[in-house]
C-alpha positions in Angstrom: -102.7 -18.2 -26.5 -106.4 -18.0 -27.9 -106.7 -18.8 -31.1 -109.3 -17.2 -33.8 -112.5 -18.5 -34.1 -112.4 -21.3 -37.1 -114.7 -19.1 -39.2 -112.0 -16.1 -39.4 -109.0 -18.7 -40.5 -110.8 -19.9 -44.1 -109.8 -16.9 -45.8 -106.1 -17.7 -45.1 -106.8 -21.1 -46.3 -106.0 -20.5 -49.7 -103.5 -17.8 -49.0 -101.5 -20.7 -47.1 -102.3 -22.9 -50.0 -100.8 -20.7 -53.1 -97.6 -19.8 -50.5 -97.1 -23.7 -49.8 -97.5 -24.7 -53.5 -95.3 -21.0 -54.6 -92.6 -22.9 -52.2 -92.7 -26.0 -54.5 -92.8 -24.3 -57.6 -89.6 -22.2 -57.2 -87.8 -25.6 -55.6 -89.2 -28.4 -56.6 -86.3 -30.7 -54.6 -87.2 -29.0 -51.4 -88.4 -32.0 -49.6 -89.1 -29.8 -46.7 -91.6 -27.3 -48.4 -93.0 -30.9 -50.2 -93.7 -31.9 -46.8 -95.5 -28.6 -46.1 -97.9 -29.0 -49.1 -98.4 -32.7 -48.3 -99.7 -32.1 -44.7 -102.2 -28.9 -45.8 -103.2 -31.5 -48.6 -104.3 -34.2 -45.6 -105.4 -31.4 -43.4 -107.3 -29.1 -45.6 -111.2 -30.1 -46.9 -111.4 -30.3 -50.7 -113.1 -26.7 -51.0 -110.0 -25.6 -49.9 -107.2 -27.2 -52.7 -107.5 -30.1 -49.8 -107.3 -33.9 -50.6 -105.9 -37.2 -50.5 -105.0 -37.6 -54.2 -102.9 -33.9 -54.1 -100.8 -35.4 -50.6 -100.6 -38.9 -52.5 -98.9 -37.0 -55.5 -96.6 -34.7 -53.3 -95.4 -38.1 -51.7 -94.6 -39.8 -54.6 -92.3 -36.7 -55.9 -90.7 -36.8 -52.2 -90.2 -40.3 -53.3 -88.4 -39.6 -56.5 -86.1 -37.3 -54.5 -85.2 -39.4 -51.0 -86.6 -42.8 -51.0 -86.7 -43.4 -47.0 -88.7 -39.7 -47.0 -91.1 -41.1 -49.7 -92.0 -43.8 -47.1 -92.4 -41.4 -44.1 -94.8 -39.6 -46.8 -96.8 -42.3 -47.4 -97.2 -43.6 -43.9 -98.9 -40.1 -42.9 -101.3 -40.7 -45.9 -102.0 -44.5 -44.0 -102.3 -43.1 -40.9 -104.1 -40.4 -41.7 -106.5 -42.7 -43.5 -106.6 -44.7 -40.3 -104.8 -47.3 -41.7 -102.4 -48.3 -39.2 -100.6 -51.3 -39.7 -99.9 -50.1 -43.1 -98.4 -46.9 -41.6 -96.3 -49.0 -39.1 -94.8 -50.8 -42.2 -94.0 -47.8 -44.1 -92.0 -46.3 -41.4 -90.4 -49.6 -40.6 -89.2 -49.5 -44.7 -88.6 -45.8 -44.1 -86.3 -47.4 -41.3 -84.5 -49.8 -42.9 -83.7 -47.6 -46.2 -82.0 -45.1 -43.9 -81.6 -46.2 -40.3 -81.3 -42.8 -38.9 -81.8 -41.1 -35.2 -84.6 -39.2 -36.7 -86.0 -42.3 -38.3 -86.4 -44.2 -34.9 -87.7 -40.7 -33.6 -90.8 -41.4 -36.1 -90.9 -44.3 -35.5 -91.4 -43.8 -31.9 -94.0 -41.6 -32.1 -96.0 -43.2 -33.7 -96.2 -45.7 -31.5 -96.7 -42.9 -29.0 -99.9 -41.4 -30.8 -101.0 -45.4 -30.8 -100.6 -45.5 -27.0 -98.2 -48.5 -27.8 -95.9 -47.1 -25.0 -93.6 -50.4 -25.1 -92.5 -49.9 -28.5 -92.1 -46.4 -28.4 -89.9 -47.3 -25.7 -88.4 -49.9 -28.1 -87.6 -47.5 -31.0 -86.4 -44.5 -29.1 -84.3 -46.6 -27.1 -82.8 -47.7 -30.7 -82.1 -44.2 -31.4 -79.4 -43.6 -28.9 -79.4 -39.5 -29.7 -80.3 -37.1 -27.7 -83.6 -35.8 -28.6 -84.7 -39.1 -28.1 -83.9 -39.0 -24.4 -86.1 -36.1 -24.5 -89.0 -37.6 -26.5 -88.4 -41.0 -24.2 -88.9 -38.8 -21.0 -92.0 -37.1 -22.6 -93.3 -40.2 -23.1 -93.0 -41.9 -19.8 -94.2 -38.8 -18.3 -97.3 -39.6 -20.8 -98.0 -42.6 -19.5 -96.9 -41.7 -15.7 -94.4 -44.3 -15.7 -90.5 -44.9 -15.0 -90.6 -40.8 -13.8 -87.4 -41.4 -12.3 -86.1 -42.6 -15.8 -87.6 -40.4 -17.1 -86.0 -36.8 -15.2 -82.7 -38.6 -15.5 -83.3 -38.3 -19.6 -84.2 -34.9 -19.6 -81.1 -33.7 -17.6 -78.7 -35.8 -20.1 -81.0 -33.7 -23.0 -79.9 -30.6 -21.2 -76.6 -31.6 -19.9 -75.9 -32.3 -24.0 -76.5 -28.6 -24.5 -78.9 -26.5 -27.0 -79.7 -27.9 -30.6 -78.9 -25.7 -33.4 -80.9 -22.4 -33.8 -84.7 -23.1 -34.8 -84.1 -26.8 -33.4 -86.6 -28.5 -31.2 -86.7 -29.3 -28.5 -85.2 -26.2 -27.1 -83.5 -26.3 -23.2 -86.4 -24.0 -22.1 -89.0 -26.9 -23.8 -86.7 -29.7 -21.7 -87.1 -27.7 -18.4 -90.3 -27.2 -19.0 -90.8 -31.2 -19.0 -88.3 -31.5 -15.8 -90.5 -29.2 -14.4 -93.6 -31.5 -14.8 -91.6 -34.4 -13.5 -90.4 -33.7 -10.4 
């Protein structure tokens, strides 16, 4: 898939914007469409509606609603502010407010965008659900390690059967990865 040439996607820029924050607007306790905003906020330059203090507010109102959310929030503000260790110990409180699958998931990769392969090891392992078989595998196949480990995982993903409609990863995504292994 090509994609257009940076230039032609700036007029969208505040189309995206006005649909993101419209999404907000008409439900306000949709931590989902709060996530949205928050990421064009981090992502989008200030001449856009982009900045730091707009994603800061959007995560303390996902804070008001789900506290271990509000800490995921705040740990992609750290991170992406390059502030690591402080986004390690948000998702670690984010962890121990709601010690969830998912939460381990995040957990887990961040490590993996660290290259801290051992912990994201340590943390997916923790998980014990199935897309973290899936995200373990993609991991070791990463790091072109424990490949053997690693196709075992992906046939228990599949062997599990599909995620619901819209979920990810899909089967076709997990023999894709298989693929790549062997």
């Amino acid at each position: 898939i090509r994609r257009p040439p940076r230039s032609t996607l700036f007029p969208y820029t505040t189309l995206f914007r006005s649909a993101f924050e419209k999404s907000v607007e008409l439900d306000p306790s949709n931590l989902e469409a709060r996530g949205d905003l928050l990421d064009f906020y981090l992502a989008a330059p200030s001449a856009f509606g982009g900045g730091r203090d707009k994603a800061q507010q959007q995560a303390d109102a996902i804070g008001r609603l789900n506290k271990g959310d509000g800490w995921l929030a705040v740990s992609r503000i750290a991170e992406e502010e390059k502030k690591y260790p402080l986004a390690e110990q948000d998702l670690k409180t984010a962890l121990e407010i709601d010690p969830t699958p998912g939460r381990y998931r995040e957990l887990g990769g961040y490590y993996r965008r660290r290259k801290n392969y051992p912990a994201m090891e340590a943390a997916l392992r923790k998980s014990g659900d199935v897309k973290s078989f899936y995200e373990l595998a993609d991991g070791f196949l990463e790091e072109n390690q424990k490949l053997p480990e690693a196709e075992e995982l992906v046939k228990k993903f599949v062997v599990a059967g599909p995620p619901p409609a819209g979920d990810e990863p899909t089967i076709a995504q997990a023999r894709l990865l298989l693929g790549k292994i062997q």
